[in-house]
C-alpha positions in Angstrom: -26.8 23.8 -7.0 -24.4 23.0 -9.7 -25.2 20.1 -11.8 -22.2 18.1 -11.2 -22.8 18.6 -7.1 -26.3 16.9 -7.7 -24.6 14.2 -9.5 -22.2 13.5 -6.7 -24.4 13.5 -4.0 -26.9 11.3 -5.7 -23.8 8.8 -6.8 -22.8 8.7 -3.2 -26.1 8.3 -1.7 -25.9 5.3 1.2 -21.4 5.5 1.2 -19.5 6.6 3.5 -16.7 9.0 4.2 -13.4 8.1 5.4 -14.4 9.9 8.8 -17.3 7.5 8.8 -15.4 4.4 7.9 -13.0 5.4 10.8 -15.5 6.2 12.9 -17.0 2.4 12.3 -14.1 0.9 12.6 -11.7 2.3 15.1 -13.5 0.8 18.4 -12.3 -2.1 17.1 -8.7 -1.2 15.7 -7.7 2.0 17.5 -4.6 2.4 15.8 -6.4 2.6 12.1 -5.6 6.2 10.9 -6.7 7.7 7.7 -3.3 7.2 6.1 -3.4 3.4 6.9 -7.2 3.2 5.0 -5.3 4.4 1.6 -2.5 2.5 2.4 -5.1 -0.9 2.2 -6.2 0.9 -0.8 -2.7 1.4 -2.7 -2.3 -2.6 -1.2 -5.8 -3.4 -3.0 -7.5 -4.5 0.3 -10.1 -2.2 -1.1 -11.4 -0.4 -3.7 -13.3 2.6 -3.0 -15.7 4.2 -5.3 -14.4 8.2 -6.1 -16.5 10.6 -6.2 -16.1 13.6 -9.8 -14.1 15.3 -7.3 -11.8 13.0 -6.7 -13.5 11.6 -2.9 -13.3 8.3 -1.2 -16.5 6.5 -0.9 -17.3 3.3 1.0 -20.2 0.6 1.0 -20.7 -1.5 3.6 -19.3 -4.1 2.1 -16.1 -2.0 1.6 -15.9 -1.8 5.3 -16.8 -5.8 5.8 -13.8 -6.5 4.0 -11.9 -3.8 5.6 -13.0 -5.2 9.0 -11.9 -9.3 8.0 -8.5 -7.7 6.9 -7.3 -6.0 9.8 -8.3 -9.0 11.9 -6.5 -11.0 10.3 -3.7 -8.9 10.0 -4.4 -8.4 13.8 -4.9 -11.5 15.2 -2.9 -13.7 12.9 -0.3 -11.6 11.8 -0.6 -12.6 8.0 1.3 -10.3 5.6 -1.2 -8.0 3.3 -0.1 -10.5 0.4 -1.6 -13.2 1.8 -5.1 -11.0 2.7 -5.2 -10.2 -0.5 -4.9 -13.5 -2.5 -7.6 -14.7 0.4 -9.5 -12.1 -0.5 -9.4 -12.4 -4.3 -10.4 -16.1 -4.3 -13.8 -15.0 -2.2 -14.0 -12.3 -5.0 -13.6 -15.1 -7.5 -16.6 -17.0 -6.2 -14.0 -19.9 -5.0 -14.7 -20.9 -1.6 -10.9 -20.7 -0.1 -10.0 -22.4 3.7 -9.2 -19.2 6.1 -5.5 -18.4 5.9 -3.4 -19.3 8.6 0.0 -17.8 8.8 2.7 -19.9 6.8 6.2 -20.9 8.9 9.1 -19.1 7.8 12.7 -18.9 8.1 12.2 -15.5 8.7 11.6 -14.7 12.8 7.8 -13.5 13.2 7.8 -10.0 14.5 7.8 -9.7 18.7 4.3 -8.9 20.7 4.5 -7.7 23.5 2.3 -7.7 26.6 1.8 -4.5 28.6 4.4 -5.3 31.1 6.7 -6.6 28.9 6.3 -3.0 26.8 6.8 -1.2 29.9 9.8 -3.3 31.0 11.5 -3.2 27.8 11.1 0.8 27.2 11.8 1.4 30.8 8.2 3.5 31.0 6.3 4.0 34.1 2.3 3.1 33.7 1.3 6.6 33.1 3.5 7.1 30.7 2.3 4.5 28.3 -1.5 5.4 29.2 -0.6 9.2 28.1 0.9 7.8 24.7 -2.0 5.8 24.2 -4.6 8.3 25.0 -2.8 10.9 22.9 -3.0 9.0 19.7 0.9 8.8 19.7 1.1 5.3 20.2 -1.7 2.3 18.9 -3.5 0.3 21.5 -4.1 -2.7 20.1 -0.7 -4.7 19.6 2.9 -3.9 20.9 5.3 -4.5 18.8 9.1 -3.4 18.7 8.1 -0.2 17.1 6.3 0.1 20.1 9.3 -0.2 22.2 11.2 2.4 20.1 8.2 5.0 20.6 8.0 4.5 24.1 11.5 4.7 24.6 12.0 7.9 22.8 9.3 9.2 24.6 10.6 8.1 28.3 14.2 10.2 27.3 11.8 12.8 26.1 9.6 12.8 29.3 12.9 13.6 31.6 12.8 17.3 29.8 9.5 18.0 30.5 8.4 17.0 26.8 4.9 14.7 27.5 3.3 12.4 24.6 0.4 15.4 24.0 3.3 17.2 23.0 4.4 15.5 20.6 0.9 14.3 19.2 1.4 16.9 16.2 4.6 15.1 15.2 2.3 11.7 14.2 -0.5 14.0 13.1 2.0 15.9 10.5 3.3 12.4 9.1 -0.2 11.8 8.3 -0.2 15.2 6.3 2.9 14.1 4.5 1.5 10.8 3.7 -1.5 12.7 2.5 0.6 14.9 0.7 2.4 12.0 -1.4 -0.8 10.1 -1.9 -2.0 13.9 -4.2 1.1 13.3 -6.0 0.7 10.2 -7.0 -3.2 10.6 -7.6 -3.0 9.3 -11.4 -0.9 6.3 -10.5 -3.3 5.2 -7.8 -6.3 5.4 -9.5 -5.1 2.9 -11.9 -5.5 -0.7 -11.1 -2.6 -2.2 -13.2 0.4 -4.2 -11.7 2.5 -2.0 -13.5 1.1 1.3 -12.0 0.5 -0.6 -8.7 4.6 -1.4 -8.8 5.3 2.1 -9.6 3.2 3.4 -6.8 5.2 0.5 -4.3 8.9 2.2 -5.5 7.8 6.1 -5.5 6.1 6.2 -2.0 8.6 5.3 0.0 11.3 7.6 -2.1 8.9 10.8 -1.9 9.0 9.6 2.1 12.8 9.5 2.1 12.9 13.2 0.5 10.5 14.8 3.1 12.2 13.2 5.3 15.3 15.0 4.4 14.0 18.1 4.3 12.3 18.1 7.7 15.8 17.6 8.8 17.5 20.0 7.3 14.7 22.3 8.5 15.2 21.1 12.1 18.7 21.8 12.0 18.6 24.9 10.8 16.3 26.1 13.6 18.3 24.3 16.6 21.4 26.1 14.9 19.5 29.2 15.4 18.9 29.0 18.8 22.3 28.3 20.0 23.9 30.7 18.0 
């Protein structure tokens, strides 16, 4: 076995994988994905250890923290800034109160109950159990993004196109995302503010550009078939 293997695997003795972290939590958050893990990351939830070869590795603690994140991102819908400043002053040794969500002349994002969900999108029962079930749409809070899945997938539906379907379509964003995290690999393994920023302004324009080709490449195809 190669010398820098043996190192590795005696580094990572006792952490976990990002299967195993997901496997920890997602009985609890069923919408977690991979791609929202290094998204916490790029956020500075947490801090994984990497292994030579560039892999994630959790401690426990790692996934404590992860854990009192997404519930309070879940259950009291505070913006990732506000988790994190929390989460710094425990880091600091302070003792900080619990944060509570701040008012705000901005309107708090819509939740809606099952019914309401179904209501709004127009979606029978089965449907929205099928979307769950499939992975194409979280379980654990319904938001207007919600509604917009669902009701894509109810025009959808009428055509004979069901959620399992269309399952690959969330599973290849998740390659993208993975594809723009290897891209900006240097960036994110600093901690800076500046490379942090930098990270915050080139994601979301890598995004844009993928999402322009995948457009063009759709278009292309469609024109093929009716021509």
């Amino acid at each position: 076995m190669p010398a820098a293997s043996a190192r590795e695997r005696s580094s990572s003795a006792g952490l976990l994988s990002i299967g195993q972290v997901l496997a920890r939590l997602t009985p609890e958050f069923p919408s977690l994905t991979s791609s929202k893990l290094r998204f916490l990351e790029v956020q500075g939830i947490v801090t994984p250890t990497r292994t030579e070869s560039g892999y994630r590795k959790f401690s426990q603690a790692d996934v404590d923290r992860l854990r009192l994140a997404l519930t309070l991102q879940r259950d009291h819908y505070l913006p990732l800034l506000v988790i994190r400043d929390y989460l710094a002053d425990v880091d600091a040794g302070r003792d900080p109160a619990p944060p509570t969500a701040m008012p705000s002349i901005v309107p708090a994002p819509r939740r809606y109950r099952r019914e309401e969900l179904l209501t709004a999108a127009g979606a029978s029962p089965q449907l929205l159990n099928d979307a769950v079930s499939t992975g194409v749409l979280g379980a654990d809070a319904y938001t207007d993004q919600s509604v917009a899945i669902l009701r894509a997938l109810v025009a959808l539906d009428r055509h004979g196109i069901e959620p399992r379907h269309v399952r690959t379509l969330r599973q290849s964003a998740e390659r993208e995302v993975a594809l723009i995290e290897s891209a900006l690999s240097a960036l994110l393994r600093r901690t800076d503010a500046a490379s942090r920023a930098r990270v915050s302004d080139l994601g979301p324009e890598l995004a844009k550009r993928l999402d322009e080709l995948r457009g063009i490449y759709v278009r292309a195809s469609l024109e093929r078939l009716l021509s």
